[in-house]
N, CA, C and O atoms as a DFTB+ gen file, in Angstrom:
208 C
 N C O
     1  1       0.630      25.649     -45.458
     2  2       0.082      24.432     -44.902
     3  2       1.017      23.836     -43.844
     4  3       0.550      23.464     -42.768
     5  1       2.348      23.732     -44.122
     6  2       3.445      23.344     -43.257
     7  2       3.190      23.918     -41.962
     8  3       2.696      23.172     -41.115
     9  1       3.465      25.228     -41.631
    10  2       3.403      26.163     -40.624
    11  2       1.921      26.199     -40.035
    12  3       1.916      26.862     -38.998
    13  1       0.757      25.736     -40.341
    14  2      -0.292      24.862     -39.360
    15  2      -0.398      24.149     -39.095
    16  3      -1.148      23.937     -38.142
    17  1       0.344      23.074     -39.794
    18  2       0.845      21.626     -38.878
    19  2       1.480      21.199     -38.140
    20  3       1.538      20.067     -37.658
    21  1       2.286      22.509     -37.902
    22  2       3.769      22.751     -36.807
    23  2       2.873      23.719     -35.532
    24  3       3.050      23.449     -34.344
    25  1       2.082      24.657     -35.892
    26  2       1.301      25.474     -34.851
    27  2      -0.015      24.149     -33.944
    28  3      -0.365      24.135     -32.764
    29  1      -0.413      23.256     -35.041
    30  2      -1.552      22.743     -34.338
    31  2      -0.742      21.356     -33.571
    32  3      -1.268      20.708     -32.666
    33  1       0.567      21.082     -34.115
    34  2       1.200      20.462     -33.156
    35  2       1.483      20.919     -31.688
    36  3       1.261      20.587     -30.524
    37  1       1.943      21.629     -32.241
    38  2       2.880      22.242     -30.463
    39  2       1.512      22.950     -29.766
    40  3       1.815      23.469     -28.692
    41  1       0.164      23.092     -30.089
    42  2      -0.920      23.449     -29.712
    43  2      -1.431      21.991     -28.891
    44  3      -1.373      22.075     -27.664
    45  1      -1.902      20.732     -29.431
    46  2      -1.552      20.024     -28.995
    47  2      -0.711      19.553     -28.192
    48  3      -1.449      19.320     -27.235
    49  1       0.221      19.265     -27.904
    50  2       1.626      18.958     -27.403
    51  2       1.376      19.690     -25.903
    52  3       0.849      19.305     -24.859
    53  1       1.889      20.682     -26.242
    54  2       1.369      22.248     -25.057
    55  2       0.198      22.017     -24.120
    56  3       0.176      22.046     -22.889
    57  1      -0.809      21.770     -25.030
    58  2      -2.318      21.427     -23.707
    59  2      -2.303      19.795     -23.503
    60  3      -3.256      19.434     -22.813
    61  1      -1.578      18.885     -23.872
    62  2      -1.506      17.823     -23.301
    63  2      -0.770      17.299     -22.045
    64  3      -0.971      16.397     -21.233
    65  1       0.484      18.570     -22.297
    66  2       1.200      18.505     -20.669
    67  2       0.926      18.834     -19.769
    68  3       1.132      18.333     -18.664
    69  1       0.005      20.444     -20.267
    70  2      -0.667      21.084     -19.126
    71  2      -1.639      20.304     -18.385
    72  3      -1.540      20.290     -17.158
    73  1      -2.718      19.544     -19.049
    74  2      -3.725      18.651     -19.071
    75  2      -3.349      17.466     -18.053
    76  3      -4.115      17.213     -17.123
    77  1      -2.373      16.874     -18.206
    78  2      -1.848      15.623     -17.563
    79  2      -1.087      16.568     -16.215
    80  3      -1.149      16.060     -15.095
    81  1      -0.525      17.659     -16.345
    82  2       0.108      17.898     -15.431
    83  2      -0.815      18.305     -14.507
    84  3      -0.548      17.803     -13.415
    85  1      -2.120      19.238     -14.470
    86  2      -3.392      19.638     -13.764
    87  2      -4.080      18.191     -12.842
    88  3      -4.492      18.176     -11.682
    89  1      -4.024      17.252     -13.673
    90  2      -5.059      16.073     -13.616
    91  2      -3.898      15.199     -12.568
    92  3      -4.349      15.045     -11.433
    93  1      -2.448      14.600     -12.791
    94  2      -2.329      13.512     -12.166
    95  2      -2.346      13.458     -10.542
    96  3      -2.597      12.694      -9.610
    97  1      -2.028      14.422     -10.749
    98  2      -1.995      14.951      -8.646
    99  2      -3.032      14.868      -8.215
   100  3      -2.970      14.645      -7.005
   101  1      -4.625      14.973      -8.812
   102  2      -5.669      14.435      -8.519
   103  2      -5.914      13.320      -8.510
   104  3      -6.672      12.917      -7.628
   105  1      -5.298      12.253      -9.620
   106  2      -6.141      11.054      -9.729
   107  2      -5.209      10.417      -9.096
   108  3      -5.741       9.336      -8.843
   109  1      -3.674      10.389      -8.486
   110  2      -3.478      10.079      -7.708
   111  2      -3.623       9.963      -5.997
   112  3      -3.130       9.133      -5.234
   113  1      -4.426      11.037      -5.743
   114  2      -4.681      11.337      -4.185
   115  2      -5.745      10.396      -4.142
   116  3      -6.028       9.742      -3.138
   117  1      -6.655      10.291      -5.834
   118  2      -8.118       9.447      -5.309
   119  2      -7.607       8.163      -5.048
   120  3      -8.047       7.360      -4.225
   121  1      -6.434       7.994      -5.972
   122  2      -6.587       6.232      -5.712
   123  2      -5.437       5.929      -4.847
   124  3      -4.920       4.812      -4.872
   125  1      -5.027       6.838      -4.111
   126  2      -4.396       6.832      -2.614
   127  2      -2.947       6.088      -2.904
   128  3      -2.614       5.097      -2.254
   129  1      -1.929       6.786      -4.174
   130  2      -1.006       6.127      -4.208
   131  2       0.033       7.572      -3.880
   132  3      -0.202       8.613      -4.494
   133  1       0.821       7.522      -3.178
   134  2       1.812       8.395      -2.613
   135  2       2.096       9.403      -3.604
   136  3       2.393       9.032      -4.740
   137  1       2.034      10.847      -3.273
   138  2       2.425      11.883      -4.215
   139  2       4.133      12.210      -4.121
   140  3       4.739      12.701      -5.074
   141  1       4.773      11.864      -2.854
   142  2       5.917      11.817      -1.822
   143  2       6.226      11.030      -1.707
   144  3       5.597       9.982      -1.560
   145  1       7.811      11.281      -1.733
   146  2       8.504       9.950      -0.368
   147  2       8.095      10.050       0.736
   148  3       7.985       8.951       1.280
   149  1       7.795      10.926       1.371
   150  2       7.444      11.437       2.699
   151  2       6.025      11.293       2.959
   152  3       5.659      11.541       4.108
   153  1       5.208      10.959       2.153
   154  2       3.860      10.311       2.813
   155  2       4.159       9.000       2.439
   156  3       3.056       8.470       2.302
   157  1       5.225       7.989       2.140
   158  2       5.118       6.623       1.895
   159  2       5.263       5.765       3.361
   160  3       4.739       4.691       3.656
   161  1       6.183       6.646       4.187
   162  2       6.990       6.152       5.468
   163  2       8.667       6.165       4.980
   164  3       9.093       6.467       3.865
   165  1       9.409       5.765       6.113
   166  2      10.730       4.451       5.465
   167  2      10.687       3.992       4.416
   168  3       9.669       3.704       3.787
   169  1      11.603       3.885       4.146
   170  2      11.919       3.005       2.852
   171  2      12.162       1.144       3.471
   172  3      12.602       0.322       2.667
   173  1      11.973       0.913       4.255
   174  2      11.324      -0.387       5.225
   175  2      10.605      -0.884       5.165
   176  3      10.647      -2.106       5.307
   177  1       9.440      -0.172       4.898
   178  2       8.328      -0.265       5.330
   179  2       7.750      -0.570       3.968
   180  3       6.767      -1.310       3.948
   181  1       8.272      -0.053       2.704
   182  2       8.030      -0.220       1.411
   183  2       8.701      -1.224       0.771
   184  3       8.255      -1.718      -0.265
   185  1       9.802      -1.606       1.313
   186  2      10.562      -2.757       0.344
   187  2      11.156      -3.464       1.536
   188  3      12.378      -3.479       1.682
   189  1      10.492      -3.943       2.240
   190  2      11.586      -4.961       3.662
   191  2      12.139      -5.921       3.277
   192  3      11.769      -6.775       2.472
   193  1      13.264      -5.792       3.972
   194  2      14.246      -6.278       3.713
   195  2      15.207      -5.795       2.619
   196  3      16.341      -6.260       2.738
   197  1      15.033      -5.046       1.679
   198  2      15.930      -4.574       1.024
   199  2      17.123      -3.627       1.578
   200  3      18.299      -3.990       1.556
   201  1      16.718      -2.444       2.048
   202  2      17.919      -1.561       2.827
   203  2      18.329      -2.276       3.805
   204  3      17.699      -3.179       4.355
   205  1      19.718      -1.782       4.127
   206  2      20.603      -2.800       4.963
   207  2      21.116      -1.725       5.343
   208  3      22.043      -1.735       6.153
């Protein structure tokens, strides 16, 4: 019993990273929040006035 509760864990576990890892790069492009530093601009342009 032990050793299917340890298999259906890490079974779990395993397709939840994959799952989130497949998915966020999508649902971030929809709701248009930067995947990059390099599509944000400067760092100016994001926090003005902070860099000096």
């Amino acid at each position: 019993m032990r050793d299917e509760i340890v298999v259906v864990t890490f079974a779990v576990v395993g397709f939840s990273i994959v799952v989130q890892g497949l998915t966020i790069p999508l649902l971030l492009r929809r709701t248009g929040i930067p995947l990059t530093i390099s599509e944000r601009g400067p760092i100016e342009s994001v926090r003005p006035g902070v860099a000096t």
